[in-house]
N, C-alpha and C positions, 0 to 999 in steps of 0.2 A: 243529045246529051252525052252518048258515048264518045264521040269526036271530041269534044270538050274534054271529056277526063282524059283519054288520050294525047290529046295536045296537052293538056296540063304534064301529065309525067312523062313526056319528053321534053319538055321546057325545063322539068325540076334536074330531068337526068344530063341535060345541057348544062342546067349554071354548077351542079355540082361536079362537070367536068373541067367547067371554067375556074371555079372554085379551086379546087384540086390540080390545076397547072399554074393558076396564080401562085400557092403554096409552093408546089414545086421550085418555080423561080426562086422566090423569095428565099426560101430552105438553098438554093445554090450557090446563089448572093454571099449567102450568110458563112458559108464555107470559104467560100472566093475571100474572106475576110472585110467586107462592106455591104450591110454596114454589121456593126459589134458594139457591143454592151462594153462599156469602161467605168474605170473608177476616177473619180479624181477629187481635189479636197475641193471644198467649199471655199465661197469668194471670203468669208469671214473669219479672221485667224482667232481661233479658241483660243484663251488665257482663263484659264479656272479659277474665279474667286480674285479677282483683281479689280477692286473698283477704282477707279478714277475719280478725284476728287474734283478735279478740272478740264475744261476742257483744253481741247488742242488748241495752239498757238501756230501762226503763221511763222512767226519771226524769236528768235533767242537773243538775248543780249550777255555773254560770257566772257569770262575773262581769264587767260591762257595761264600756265606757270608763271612764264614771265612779268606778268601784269598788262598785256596785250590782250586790246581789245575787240572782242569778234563778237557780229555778227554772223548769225544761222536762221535759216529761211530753208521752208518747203520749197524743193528745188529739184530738175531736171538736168541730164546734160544736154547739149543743143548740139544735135549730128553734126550741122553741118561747121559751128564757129569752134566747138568743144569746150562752150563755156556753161556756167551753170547758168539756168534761167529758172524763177522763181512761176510755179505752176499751181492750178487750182488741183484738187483730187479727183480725181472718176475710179468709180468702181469699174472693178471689171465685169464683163456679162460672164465670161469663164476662166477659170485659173485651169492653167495648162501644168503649172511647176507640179511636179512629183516627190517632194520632200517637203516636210514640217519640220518645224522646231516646236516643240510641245513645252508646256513646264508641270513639272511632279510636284501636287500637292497634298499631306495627309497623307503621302506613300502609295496614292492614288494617280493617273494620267485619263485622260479622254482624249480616243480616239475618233475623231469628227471626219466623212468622208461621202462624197455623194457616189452612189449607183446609178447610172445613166444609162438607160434601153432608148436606140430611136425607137420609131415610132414605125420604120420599115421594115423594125427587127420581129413585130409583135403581129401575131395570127390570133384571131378569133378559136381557130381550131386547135389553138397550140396552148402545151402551159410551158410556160421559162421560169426556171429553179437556179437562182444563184447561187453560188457557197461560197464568200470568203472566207480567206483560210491569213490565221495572224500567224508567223513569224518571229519567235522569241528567245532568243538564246538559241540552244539546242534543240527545240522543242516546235510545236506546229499546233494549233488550237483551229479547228474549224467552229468559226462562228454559226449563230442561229440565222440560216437563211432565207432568204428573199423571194417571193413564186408570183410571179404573174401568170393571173389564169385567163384566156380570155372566154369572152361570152359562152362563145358555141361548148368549150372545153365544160365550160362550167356546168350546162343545161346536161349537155351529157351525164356529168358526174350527178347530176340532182335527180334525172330521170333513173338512172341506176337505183338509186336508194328508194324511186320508188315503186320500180319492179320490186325488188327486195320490199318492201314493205308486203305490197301485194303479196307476194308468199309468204312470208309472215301471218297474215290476215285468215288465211287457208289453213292454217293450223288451230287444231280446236283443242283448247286446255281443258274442258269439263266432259269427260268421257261417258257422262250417263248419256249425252246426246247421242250415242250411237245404240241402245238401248230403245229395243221399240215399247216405251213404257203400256201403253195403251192395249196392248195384244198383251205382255205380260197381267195388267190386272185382268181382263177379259179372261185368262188362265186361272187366275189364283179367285176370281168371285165366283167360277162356274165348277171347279174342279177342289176348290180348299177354301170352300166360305168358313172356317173360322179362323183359318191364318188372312184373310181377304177383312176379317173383321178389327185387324189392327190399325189399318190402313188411317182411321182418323185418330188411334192410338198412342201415346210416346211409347208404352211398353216395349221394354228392350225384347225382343225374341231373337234367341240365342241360333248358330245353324245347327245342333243338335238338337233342336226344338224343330226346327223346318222338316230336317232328315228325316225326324222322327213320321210326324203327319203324311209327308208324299215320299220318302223312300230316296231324296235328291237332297242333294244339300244348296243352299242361296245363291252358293257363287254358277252351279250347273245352272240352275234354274236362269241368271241373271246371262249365262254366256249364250243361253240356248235362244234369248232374243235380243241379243246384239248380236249388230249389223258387222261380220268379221271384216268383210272387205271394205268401208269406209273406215272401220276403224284400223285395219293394216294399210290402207294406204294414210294413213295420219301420221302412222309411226316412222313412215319413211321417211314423210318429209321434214317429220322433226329432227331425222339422220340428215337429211339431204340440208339441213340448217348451212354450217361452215361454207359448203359446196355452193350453195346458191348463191351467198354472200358473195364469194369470187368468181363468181359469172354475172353479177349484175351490178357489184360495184369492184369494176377492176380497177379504180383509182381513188381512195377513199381520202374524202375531206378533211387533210391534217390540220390541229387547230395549235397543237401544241410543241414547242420547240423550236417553233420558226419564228422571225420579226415578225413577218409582213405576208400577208396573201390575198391579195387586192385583183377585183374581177376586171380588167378593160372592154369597157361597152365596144368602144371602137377605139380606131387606132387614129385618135387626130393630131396628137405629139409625141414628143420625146418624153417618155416616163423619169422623173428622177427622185429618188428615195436619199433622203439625208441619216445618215446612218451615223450614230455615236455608240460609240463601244465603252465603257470603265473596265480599265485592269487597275492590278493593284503589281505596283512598284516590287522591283528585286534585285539584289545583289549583284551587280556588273552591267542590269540590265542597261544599256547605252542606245538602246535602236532598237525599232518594232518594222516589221512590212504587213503590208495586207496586197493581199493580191487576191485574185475574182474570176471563178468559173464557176461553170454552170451545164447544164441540162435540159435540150429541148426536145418536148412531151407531145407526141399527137393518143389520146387517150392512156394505155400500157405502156408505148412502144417508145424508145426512143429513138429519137431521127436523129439528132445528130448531139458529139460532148462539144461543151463550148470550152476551145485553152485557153490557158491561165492567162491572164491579161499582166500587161508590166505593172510591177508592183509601187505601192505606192509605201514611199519611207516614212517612218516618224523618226525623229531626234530627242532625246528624252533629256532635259536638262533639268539639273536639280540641284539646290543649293547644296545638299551634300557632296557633292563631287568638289566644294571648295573645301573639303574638312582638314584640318590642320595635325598632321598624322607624326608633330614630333611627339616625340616621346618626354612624358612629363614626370618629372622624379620628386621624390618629397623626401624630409627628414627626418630619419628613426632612431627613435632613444632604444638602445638596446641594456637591455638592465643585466648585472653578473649573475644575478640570485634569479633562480627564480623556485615557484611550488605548484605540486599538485597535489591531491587528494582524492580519495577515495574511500567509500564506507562499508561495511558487512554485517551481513546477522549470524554471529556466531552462538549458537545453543549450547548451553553449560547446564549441569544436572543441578538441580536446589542446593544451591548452600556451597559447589563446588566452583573451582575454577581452573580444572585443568583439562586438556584439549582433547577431545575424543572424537576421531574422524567417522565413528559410528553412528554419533548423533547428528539428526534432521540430514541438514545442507553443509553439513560443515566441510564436508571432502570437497563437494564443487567451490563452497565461500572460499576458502583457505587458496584450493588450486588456480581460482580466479588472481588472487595475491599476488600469486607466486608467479602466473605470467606477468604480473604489471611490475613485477622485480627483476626481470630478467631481461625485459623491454627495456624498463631504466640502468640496468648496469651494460645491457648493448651501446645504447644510444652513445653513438659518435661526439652528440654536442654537449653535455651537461652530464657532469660526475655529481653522485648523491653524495650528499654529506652528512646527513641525517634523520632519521624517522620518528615523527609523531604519533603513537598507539594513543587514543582514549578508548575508554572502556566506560558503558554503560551501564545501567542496572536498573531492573524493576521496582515498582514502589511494594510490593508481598515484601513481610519480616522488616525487621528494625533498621531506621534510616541508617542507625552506626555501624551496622553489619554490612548495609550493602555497601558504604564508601569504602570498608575494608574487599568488600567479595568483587567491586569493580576495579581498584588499585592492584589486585594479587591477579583481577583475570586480564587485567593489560599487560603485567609482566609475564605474567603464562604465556601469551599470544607473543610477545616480544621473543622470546628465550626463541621459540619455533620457529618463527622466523629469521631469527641472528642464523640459527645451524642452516636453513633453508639458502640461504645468500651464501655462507659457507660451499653447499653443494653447486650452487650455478656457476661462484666463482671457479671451482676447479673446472665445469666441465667447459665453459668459457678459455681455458689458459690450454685446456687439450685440443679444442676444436684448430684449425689451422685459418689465417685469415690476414690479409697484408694490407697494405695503407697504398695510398696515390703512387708512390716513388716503389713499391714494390716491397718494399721489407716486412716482414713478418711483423706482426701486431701481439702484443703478448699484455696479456690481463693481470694486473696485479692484485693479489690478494690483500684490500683493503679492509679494515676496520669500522663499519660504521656503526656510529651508534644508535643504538634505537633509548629514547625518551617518553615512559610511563606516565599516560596521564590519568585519569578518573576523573568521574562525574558527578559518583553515584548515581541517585535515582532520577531517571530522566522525564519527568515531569513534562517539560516542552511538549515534547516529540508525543505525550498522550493528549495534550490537549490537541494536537493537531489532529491524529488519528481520530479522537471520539468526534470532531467539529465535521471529520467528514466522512463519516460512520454515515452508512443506508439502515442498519439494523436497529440500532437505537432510536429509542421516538425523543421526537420534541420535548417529552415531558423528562426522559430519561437525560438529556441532555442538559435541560435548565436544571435538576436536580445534583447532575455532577458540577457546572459551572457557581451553582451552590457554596457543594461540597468542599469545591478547587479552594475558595477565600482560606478555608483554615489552617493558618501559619503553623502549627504544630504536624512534620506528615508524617509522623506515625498515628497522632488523632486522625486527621487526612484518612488514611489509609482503614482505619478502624471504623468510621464513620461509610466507608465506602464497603466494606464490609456487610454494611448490614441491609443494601440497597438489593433491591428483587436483579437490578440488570449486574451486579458485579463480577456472579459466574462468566458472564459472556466478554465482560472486561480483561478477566485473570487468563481465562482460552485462549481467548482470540486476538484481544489488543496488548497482551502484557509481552508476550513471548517478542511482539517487533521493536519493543525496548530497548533489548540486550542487545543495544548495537555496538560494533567497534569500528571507529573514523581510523582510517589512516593520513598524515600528512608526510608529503616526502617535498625535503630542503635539499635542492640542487645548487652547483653553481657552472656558469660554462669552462669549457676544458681552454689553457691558455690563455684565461681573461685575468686580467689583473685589477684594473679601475673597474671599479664598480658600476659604470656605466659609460657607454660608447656611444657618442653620436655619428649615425650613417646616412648615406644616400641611399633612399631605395626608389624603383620602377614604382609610379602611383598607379598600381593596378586597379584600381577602383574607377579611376578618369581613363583609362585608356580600356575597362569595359564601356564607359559611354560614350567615348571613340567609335569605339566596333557598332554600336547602336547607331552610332548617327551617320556611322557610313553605310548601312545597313539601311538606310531611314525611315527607322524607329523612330520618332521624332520623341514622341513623350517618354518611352524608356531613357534614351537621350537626355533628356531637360532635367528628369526624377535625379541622374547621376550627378549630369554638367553643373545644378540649377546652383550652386554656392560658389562654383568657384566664377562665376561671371566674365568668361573670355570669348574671344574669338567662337571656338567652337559653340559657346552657350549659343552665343549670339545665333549662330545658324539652326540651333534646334528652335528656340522662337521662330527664325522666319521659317521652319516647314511645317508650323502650325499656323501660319498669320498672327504670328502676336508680335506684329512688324514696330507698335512703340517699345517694349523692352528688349530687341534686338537694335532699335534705333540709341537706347539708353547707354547701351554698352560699347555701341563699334563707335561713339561720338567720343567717349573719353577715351579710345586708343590710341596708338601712333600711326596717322595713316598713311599704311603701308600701301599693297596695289590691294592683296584683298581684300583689305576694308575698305579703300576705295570705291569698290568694285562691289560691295555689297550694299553701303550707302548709296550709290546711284539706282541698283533695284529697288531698294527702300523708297529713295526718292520719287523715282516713275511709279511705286505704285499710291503713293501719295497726290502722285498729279503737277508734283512741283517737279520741271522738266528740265529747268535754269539749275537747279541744284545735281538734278540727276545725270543729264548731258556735263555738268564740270568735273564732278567726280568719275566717271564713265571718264574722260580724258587723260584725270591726272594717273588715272589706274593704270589706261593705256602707255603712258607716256614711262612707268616706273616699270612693267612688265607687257611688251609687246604681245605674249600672248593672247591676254585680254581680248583684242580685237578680233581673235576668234574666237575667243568665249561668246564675245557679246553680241553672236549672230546666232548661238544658242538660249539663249534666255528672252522669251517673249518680251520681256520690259524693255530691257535694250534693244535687243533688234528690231523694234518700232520707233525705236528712237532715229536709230541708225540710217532706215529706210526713210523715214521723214526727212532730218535734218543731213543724210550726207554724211554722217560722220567719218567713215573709214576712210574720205577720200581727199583727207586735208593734208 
């Protein structure tokens, strides 16, 4: 029997030398650059959200500019005679190409791309950690990576966690277990039989009740039969936690952040991982790469960094890139007159109407004024011509008193303000200040008039206030709504008098009465006709410009959506709402772009005879085209079918 186990663990400690030279190789191989992990796209070219309405056709029947008529056929060239010949399709088992043409949909792209490990690359004792890493403008995004773990790697990692449990398991949370209870009663029924007597008790006994009886207090008594040294060695390993954890799982089972982390039993093929990525579209974005390295794992260690493998291109094509970037002008009635206004609560004492910058707000209301006066007598484009004072007044005292006290406190307010324009004017003609050509600019002391108006008692303006009064109750309100019907307001006012809420009316809502509007009548400087028709930049269409080159599709659409041109038309198709983009480039002149936008239309309808004649005529009015349309997946299937760039 001993021969036997000794021949066994020389047999184990052979194949895991065998084992372990095999790896070796392989790990050398893998340097030596054969074999390696690559990226490459899938046999099936993604087009996002494109259905087909039809299927593919062998054959097209079109007809040229000229009224020349062509046939087009799935077709090859033929090595050796150089003529086309008409061929069935085979897939390919791998695409070799390193560049896509993508299309941007929703301001969205998906990037589609396989991970391919042989299957010489892949050790049971090994883990392989991919990282593709995306390419974007200035910028560098490592994607969420790829890990082949294999078998042996993995048992490892599992047996780790559960040593680590094992110790875990060895830690005791309930710490009377280290209390020899049994010897402590044995203590307390032979030596304190009436503290022994609580024992089937709930009675709380206090440790100044224990201390009392044996001269010790609970916690002695309880330390003095606990087990010190099991219970210190528990506290260590509860220390020794962290510690243990990275000694028995030195490589812990990530779940989150990565795609993929797939165990290989064995190595019987080539692993390959179809990876689709979503970005979201950007400003200039024109091209993405992805390229792919990685990291091989024998448990902690790494053996070897795997380099970046050649990158694989995307081409990002999107109908915003046809945006139509003239600049679009509209026509503006420009008027000679024009007005503004403004309002104030000026506080006056009962019964008076002259200006006292002592009272409430009147220094800040008044100074507010006087800069909106001195803003208007700056301003370069519009000389004032005249000012509109009303003056308002409270319903308190008799209706014929206040028309007289709001008439006397508009002209009050008028008179201040005529001297007030007096001072800005001078200080305006001292200040120094020259025009375009350089000459000195000098302020003339004009005359404006100011025009008194009154109100009297502003009635309105309290039904608003009381309608959106918090203080006032519902009842208090149907009560004044009442009161409001009666056409006599000095009855009005007497009758409101005798309501319990009219204290809080005359406090609180009556003082924001006393208001004074101003309107100011300018006209422009050097206008003559009373209104000018201009050309101006339609800044409003060429913010949904910037959106749609930007593609914003729906900020885009919300702008473009009335004036129904060209560029609408392309904010529909970056939403697929390919009939009302179909609606509008039919009734245009077709130019190469609209062309060229009706043949996508077309191919994604399915109708291919429509889409290949437009694709032509686009080509034929702007050669460019014909490199566009190996950028836009509708076309460039076209292209690749029937031949087209090579007539």
């Amino acid at each position: 029997m001993k021969q036997k186990i000794i021949l066994a663990g020389v047999l184990a400690i052979i194949l895991a030398m065998a084992f372990s030279c095999s790896s070796q190789r392989k790990l050398a191989a893998i340097k030596s650059g054969d074999p390696a992990a690559s990226l490459a796209l899938g046999k099936d070219v993604y087009i996002p959200e494109i259905k087909r309405a039809k299927t593919m056709r062998d054959t097209l029947r079109i007809k040229d500019d000229d009224g020349t008529e062509l046939l087009l056929m799935k077709a090859i060239r033929d090595e050796e005679t150089g003529e086309m010949v008409a061929t069935e399709t085979l897939d390919a088992a791998k695409v070799t190409a390193r560049f896509r043409n993508i299309a941007e949909r929703h301001g969205k792209v998906d990037l589609s791309f396989q991970i391919i490990v042989p299957a010489a690359m892949q050790d049971s004792k090994w883990q392989l950690r991919f990282y593709p890493d995306m390419y974007m403008l200035d910028d560098v995004e490592r994607l969420d990576p790829v890990i082949i773990t294999g078998n042996s790697y993995r048992k490892a990692q599992l047996r780790g966690y559960q040593q680590y449990g094992r110790f875990i398991s060895r830690i005791v949370s309930d710490t009377t277990r280290f209390i020899n209870l049994r010897a402590l009663e044995i203590f307390l029924k032979r030596n304190i039989p009436m503290l022994y007597a609580y024992k089937n008790d709930s009675t709380f006994v206090s440790d100044e009740q224990f201390y009392s009886i044996y001269g010790v207090s609970e916690q002695q008594a309880v330390e003095h039969y606990t087990n010190k040294i099991a219970k210190n060695l528990n506290e260590r390993r509860k220390e020794m936690i962290d510690e243990m954890y990275r000694k028995y799982v030195k490589v812990p089972i990530v779940t989150e952040g990565i795609r993929l982390d797939t165990v290989m039993v064995n190595k019987s093929g080539d692993f390959v991982y179809n990876y689709v990525q979503t970005i979201a579209t950007r400003p200039r974005l024109r091209k993405v790469d992805i390229v792919l390295s990685g990291d091989i794992y024998e448990s902690d260690k790494r053996l070897y960094q795997i380099p970046e493998s050649s990158p694989l291109t995307y081409y990002i094509s999107s109908v915003s890139g046809l945006t139509d970037q003239t600049e679009r002008y509209m026509t503006k009635i420009i008027e000679r007159h024009a007005d503004a206004n403004t309002s104030s609560n000026i506080d006056f004492k009962v019964g008076k109407s002259n200006i006292d910058l002592t009272l409430g707000n009147n220094r800040r209301e008044l100074g507010r004024i006087r800069k909106t006066l001195a803003a208007l007598l700056e301003n370069e484009t519009y000389l004032l011509d005249s000012i509109l004072v009303t003056a308002y007044a409270s319903p308190e005292g008799r209706e014929s008193l206040n028309w007289r006290l709001s008439r006397s406190r508009s002209e009050s307010i008028s008179r201040y303000l005529d001297e007030q324009i007096k001072v800005l004017q001078d200080s305006l003609n001292r200040s120094v200040r020259y025009d375009e050509s350089g000459r000195r600019v000098r302020h003339e002391r004009v005359r404006i008039p100011f025009i008194s108006g009154y109100k009297g008692e502003n009635w309105s303006r309290l039904d608003v206030l009381v309608d959106e009064d918090t203080y006032l109750t519902e009842g208090d309100k149907s009560r004044y709504e009442l009161l409001r019907r009666v056409p006599d307001l000095d009855g009005r006012e007497a009758l409101l008098a005798r309501e319990r809420f009219y204290p809080y009316l005359r406090n609180s809502l009556y003082p924001k009465l006393r208001t004074v509007s101003f309107d100011f009548h300018m006209h422009r400087r050097d206008m003559v006709k009373d209104t000018i028709h201009t050309t101006v930049l339609d800044e409003n269409y060429m913010r949904g410009v910037k959106a749609l080159t930007n593609m914003d599709y729906e900020g885009a659409l919300e702008i473009l959506q009335p004036y129904e041109d060209f560029n609408t038309a392309i904010a529909y198709m970056g939403l697929d709402r390919n009939w009302n983009a179909m609606q509008i480039l039919s009734g245009l002149k077709k130019t190469a772009p609209v062309n060229y936008l009706l043949a996508i239309l077309y191919a994604r309808n399915g109708d291919e005879e429509k889409a290949v004649t437009h694709y032509r005529q686009a080509c034929s009015q702007e050669p460019s085209f014909v490199h566009r349309g190996n950028l836009d997946p509708e076309i460039s299937n076209l292209i690749k079918v029937y031949n087209l760039n090579n007539f």
